[in-house]
N, CA, C and O atoms as a GROMACS GRO file, in nm:
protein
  308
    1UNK      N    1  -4.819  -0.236  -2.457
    1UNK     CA    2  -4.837  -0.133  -2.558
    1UNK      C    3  -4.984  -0.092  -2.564
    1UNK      O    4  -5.076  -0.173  -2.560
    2UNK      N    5  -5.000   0.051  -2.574
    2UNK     CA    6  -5.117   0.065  -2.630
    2UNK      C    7  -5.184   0.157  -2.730
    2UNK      O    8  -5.127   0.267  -2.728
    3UNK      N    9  -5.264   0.153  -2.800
    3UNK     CA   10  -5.262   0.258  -2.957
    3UNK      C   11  -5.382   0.328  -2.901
    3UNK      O   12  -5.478   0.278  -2.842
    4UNK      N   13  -5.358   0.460  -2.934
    4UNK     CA   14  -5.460   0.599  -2.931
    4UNK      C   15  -5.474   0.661  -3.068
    4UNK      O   16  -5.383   0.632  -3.145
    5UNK      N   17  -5.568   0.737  -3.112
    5UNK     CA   18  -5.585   0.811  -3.169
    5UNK      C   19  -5.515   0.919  -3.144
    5UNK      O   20  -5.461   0.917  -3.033
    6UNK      N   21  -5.490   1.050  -3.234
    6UNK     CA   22  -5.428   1.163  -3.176
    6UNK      C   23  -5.484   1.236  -3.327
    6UNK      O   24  -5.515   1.189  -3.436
    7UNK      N   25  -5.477   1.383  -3.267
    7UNK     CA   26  -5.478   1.462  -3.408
    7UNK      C   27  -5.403   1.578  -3.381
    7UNK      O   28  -5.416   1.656  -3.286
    8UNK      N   29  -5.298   1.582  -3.508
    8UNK     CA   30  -5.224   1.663  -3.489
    8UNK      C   31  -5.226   1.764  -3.611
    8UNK      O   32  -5.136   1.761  -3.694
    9UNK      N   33  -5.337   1.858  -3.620
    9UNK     CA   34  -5.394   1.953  -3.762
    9UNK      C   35  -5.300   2.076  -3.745
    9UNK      O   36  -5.350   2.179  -3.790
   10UNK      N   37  -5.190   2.089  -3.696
   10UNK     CA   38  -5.143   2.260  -3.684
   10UNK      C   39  -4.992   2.211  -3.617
   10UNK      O   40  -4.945   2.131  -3.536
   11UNK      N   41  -4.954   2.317  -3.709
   11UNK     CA   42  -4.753   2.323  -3.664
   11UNK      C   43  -4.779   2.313  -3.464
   11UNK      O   44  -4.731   2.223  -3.394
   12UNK      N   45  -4.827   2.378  -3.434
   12UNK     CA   46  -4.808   2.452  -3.332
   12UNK      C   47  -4.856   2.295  -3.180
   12UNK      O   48  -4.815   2.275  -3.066
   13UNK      N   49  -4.949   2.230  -3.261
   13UNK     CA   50  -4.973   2.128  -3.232
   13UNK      C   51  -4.899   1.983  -3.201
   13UNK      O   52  -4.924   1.893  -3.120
   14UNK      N   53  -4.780   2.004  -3.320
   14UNK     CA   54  -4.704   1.896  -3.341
   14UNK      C   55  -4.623   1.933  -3.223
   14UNK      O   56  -4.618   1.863  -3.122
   15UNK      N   57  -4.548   2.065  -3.240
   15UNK     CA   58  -4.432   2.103  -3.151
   15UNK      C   59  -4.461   2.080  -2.977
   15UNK      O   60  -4.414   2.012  -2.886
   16UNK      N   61  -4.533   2.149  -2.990
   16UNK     CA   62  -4.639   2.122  -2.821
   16UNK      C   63  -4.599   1.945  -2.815
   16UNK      O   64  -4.523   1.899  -2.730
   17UNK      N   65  -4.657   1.874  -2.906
   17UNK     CA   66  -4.664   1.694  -2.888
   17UNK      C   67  -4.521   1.646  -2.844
   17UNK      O   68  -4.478   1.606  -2.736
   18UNK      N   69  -4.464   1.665  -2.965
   18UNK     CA   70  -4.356   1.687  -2.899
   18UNK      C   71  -4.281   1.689  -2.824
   18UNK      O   72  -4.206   1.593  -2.804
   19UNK      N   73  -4.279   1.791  -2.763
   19UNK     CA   74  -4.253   1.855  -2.654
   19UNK      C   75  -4.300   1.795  -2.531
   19UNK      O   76  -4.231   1.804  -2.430
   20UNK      N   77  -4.421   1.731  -2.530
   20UNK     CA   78  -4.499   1.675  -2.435
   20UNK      C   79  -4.420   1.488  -2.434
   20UNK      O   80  -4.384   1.442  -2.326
   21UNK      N   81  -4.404   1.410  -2.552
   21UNK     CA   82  -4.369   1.340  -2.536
   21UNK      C   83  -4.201   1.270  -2.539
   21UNK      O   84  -4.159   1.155  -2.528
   22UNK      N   85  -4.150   1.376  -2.555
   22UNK     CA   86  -3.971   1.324  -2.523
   22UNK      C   87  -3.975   1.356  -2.358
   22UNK      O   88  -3.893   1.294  -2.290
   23UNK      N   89  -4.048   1.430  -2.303
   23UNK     CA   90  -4.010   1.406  -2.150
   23UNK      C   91  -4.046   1.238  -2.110
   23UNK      O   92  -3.993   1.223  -2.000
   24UNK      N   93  -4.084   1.160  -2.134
   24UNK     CA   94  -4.101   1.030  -2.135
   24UNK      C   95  -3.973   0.915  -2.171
   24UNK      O   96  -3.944   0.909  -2.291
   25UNK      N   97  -3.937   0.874  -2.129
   25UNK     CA   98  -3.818   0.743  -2.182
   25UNK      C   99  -3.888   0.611  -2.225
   25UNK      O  100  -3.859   0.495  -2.195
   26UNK      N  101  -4.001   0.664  -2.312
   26UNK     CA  102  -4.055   0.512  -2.366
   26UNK      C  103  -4.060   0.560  -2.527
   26UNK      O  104  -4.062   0.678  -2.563
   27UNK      N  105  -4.060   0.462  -2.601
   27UNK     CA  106  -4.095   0.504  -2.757
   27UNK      C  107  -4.225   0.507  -2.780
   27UNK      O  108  -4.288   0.417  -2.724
   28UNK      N  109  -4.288   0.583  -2.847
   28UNK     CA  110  -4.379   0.624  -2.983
   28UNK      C  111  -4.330   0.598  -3.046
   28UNK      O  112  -4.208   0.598  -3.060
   29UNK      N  113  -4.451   0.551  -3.140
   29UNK     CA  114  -4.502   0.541  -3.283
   29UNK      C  115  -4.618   0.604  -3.369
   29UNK      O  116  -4.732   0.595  -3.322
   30UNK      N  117  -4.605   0.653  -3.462
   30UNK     CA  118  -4.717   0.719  -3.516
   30UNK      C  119  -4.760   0.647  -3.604
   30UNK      O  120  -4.666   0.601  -3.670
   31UNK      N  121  -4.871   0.608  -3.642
   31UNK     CA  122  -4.892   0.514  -3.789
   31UNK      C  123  -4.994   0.565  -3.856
   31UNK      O  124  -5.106   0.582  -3.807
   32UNK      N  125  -4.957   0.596  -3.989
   32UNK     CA  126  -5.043   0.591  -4.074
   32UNK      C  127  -5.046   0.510  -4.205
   32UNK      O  128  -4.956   0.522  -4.288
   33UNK      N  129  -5.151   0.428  -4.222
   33UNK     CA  130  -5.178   0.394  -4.309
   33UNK      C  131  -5.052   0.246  -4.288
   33UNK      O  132  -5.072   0.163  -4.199
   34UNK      N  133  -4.909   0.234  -4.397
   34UNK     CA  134  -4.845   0.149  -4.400
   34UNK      C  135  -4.722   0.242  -4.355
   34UNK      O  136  -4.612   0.211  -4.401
   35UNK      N  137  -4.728   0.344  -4.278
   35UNK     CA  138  -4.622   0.409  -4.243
   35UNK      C  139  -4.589   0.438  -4.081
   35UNK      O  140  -4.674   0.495  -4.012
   36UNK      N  141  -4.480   0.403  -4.032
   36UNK     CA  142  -4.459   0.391  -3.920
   36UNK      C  143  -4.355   0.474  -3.876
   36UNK      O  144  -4.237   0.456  -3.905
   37UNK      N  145  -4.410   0.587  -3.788
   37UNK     CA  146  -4.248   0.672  -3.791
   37UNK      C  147  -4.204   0.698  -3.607
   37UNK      O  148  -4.284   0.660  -3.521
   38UNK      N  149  -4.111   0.745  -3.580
   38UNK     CA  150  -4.123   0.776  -3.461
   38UNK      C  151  -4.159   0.912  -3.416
   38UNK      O  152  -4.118   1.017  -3.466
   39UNK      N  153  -4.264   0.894  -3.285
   39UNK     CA  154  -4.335   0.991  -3.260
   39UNK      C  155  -4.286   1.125  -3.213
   39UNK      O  156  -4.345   1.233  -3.202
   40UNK      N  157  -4.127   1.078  -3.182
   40UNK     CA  158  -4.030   1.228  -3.163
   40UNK      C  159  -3.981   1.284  -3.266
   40UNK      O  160  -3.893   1.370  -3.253
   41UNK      N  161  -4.024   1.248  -3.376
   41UNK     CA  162  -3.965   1.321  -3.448
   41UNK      C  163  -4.044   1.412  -3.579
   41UNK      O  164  -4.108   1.354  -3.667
   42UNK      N  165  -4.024   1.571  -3.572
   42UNK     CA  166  -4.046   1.670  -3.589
   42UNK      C  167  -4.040   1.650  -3.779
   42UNK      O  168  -4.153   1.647  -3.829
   43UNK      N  169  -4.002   1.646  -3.810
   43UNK     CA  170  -3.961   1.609  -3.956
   43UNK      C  171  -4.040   1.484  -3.973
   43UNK      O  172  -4.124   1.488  -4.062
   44UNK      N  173  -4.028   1.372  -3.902
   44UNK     CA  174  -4.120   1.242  -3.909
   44UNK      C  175  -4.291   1.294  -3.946
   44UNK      O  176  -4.374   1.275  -4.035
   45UNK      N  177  -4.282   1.352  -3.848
   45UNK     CA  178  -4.404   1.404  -3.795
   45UNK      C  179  -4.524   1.486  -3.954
   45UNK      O  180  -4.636   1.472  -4.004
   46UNK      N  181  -4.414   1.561  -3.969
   46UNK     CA  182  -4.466   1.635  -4.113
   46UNK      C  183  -4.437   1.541  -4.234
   46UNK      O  184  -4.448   1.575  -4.352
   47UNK      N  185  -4.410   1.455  -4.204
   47UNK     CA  186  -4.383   1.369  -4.342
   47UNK      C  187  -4.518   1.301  -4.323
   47UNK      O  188  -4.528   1.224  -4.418
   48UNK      N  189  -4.626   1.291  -4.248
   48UNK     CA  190  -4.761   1.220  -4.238
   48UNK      C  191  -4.866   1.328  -4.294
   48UNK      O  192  -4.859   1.451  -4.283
   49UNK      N  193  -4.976   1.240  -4.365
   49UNK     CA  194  -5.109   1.349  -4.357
   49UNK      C  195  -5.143   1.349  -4.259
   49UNK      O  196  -5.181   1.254  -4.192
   50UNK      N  197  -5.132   1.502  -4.222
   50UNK     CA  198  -5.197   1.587  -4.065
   50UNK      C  199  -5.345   1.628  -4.042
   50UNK      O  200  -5.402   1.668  -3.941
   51UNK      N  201  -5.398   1.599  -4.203
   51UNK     CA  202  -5.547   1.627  -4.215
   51UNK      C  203  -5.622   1.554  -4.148
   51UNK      O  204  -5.736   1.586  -4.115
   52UNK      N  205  -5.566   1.444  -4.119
   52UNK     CA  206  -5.678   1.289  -4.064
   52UNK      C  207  -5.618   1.241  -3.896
   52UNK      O  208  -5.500   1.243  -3.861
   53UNK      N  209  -5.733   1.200  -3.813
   53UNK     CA  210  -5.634   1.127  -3.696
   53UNK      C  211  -5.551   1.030  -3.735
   53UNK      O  212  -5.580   0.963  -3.835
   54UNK      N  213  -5.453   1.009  -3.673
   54UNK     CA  214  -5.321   0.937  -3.673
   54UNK      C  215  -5.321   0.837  -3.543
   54UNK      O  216  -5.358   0.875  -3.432
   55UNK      N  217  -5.266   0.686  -3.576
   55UNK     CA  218  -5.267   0.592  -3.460
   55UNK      C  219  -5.129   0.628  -3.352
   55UNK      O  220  -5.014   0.621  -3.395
   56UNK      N  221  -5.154   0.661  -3.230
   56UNK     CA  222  -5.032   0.664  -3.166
   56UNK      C  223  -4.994   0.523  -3.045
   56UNK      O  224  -5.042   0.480  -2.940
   57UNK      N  225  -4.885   0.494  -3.131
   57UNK     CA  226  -4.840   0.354  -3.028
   57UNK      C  227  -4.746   0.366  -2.888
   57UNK      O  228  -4.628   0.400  -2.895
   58UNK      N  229  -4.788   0.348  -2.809
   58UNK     CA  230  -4.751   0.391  -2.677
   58UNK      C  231  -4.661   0.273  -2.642
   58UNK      O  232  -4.710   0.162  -2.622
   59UNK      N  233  -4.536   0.296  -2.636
   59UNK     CA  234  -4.492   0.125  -2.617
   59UNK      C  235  -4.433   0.146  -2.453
   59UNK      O  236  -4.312   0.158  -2.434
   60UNK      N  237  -4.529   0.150  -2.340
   60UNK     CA  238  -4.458   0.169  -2.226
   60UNK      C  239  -4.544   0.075  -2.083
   60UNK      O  240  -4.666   0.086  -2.065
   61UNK      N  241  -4.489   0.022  -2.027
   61UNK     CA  242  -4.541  -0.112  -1.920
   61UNK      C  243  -4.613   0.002  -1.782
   61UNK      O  244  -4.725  -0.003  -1.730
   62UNK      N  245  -4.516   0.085  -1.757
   62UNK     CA  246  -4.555   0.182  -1.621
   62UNK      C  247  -4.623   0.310  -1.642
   62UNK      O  248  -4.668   0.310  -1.757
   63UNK      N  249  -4.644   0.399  -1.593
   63UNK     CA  250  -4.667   0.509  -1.598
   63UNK      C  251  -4.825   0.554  -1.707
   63UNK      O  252  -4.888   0.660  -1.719
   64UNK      N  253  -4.832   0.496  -1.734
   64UNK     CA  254  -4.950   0.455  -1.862
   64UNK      C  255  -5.068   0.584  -1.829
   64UNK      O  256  -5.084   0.679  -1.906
   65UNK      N  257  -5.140   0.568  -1.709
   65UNK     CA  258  -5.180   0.691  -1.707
   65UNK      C  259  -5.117   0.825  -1.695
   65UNK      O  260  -5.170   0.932  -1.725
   66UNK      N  261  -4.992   0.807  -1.646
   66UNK     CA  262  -4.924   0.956  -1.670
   66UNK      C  263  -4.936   0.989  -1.801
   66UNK      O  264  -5.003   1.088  -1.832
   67UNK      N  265  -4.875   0.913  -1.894
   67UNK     CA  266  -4.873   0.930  -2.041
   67UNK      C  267  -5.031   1.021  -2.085
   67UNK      O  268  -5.059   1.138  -2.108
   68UNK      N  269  -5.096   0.913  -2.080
   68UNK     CA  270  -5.213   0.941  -2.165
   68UNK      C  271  -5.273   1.073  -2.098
   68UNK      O  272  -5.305   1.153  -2.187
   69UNK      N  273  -5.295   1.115  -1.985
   69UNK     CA  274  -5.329   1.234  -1.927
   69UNK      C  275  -5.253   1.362  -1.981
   69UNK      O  276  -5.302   1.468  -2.020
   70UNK      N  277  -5.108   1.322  -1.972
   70UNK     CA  278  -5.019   1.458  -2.067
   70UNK      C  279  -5.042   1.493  -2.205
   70UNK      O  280  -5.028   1.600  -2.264
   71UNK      N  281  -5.088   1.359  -2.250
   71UNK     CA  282  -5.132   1.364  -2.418
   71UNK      C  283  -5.292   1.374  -2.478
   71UNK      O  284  -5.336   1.362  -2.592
   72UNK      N  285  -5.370   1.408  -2.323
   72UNK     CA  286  -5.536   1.418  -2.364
   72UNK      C  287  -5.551   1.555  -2.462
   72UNK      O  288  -5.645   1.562  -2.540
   73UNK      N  289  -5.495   1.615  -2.456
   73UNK     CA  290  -5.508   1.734  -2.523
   73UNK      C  291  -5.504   1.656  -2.719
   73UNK      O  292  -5.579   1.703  -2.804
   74UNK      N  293  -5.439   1.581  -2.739
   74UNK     CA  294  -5.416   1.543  -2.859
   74UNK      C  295  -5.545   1.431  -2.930
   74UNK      O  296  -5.579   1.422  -3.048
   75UNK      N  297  -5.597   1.356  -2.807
   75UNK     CA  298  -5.664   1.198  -2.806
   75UNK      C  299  -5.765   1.286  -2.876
   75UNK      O  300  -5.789   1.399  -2.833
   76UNK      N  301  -5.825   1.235  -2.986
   76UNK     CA  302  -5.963   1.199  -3.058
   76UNK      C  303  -6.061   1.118  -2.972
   76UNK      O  304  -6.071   0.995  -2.975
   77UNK      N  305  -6.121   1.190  -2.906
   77UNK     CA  306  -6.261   1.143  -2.832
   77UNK      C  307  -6.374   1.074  -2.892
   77UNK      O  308  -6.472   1.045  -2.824
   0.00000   0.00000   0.00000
């Protein structure tokens, strides 16, 4: 597993994420604070404050840099 930052400030942002991460067969997690939701989900997604970066849990053994390269657009540098 591994946890990233991500920021997701705009509708348009989430959907794109999204979009970017169901092509994947591993689970996300988004966490904030004491809240843990899954990262596919669109409704999940807006149920978080979007104002602040958000922890994203990557729960996947292979592909690891594929992942994170599709999702640089999101990573908090």
């Amino acid at each position: 597993m591994k946890t990233v930052q991500i920021s997701l400030n705009s509708i348009g942002k989430v959907k794109s994420f999204v979009n970017t991460i169901t092509q994947f067969d591993f689970d996300f997690d988004l966490i904030s604070g004491r809240y843990v939701i899954d990262a596919k989900s669109i409704m999940g997604i807006f149920s978080l404050d979007l104002s602040k970066p958000i922890d994203l849990a990557i729960h996947a053994d292979t592909n690891l840099d594929e992942i994170l390269e599709a999702l640089d657009p999101y990573i908090v540098k």
